[in-house]
C-alpha positions as a Markdown table, in Angstrom:
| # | Residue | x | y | z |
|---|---|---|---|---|
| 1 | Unk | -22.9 | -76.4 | 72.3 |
| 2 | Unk | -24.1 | -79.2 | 70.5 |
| 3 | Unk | -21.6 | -81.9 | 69.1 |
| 4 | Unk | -23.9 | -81.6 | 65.9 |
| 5 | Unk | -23.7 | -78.1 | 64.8 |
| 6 | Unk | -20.0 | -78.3 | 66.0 |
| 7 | Unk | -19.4 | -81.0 | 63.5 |
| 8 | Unk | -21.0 | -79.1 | 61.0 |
| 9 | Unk | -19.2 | -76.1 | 61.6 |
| 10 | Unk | -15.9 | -77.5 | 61.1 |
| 11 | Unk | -16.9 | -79.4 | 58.1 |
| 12 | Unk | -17.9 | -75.9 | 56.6 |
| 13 | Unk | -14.5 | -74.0 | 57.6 |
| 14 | Unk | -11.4 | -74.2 | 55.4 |
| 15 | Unk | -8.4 | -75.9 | 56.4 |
| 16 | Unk | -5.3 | -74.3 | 56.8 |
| 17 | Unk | -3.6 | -75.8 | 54.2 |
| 18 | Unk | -6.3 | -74.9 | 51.6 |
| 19 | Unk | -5.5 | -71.4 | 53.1 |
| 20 | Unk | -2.2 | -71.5 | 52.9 |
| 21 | Unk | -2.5 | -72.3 | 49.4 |
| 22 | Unk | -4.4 | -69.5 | 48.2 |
| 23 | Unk | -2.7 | -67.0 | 50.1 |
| 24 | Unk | 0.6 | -68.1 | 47.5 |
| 25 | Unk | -2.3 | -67.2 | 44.8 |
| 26 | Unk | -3.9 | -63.8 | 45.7 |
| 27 | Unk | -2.2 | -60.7 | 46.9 |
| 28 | Unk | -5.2 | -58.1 | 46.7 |
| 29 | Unk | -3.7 | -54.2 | 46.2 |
| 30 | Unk | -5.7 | -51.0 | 45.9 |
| 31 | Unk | -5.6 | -49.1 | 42.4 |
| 32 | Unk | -3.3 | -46.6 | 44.4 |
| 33 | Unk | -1.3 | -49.0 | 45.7 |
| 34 | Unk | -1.1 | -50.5 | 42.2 |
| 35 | Unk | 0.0 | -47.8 | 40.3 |
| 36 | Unk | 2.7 | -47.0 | 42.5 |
| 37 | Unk | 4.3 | -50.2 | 42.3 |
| 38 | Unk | 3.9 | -49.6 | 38.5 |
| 39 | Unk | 6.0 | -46.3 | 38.6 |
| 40 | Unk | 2.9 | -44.3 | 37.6 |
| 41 | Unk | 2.4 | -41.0 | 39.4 |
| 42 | Unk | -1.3 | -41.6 | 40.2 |
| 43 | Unk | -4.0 | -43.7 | 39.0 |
| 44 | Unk | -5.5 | -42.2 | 36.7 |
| 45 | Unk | -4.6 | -44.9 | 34.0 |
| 46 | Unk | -5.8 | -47.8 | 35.8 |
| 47 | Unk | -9.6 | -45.4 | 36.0 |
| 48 | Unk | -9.4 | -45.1 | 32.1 |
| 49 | Unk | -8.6 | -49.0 | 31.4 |
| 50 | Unk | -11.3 | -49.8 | 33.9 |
| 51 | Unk | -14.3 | -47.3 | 32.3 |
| 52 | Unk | -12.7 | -48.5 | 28.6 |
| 53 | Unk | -13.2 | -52.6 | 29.6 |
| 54 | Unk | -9.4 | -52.9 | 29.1 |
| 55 | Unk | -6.8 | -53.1 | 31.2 |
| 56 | Unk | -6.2 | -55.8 | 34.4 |
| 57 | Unk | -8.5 | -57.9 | 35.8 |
| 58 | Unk | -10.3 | -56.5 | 38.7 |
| 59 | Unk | -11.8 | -56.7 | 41.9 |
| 60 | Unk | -14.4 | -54.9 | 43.7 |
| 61 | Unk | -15.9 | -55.0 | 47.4 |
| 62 | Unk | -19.4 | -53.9 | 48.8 |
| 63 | Unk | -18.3 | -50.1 | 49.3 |
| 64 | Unk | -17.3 | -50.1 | 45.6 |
| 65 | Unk | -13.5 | -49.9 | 46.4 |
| 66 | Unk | -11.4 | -51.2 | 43.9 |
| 67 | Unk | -8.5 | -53.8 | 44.3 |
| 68 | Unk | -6.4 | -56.1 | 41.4 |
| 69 | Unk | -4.6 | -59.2 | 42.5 |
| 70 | Unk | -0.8 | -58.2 | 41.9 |
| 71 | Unk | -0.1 | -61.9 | 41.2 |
| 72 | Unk | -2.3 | -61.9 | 38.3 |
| 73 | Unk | -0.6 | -58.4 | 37.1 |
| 74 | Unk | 2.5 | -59.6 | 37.1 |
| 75 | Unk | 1.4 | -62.6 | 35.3 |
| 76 | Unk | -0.2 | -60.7 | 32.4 |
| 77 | Unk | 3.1 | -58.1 | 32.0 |
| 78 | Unk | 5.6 | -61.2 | 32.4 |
| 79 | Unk | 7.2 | -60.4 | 35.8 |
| 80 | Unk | 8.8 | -63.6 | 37.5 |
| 81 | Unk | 8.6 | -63.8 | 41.1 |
């Protein structure tokens, strides 16, 4: 391998500290996995707050699956961890 494009390479990848770091800011969750920590029986709620452009923030990936960052949820309803 080249010494160049190895250089460049590791200059490009995260350290382990700034991954460290975020992995104390995002805990990614499914909607299902979401509304059963919440105590609701399915999640149906979560659909509805989604469609209305209320509810928690959200993320989605390529398939279209959603996921919310249970940090950030327990943020917005006041839940120290």
């Amino acid at each position: 391998m080249n010494i160049n494009i190895a250089a460049d390479l590791k200059a490009a990848c995260a350290s382990d500290a700034a991954l460290a770091s975020i992995s104390d800011r995002v805990l990614l969750v499914s909607s299902r996995q979401l509304a059963k920590i919440l105590g609701k029986k399915n999640d149906n709620s979560l659909r509805a707050a989604r469609s209305n452009g209320t509810g928690f923030k959200f993320y989605t990936d390529r398939s279209g699956n959603v996921y919310y960052n249970l940090i950030e949820v327990f943020k917005e309803i006041g839940v120290k961890l």
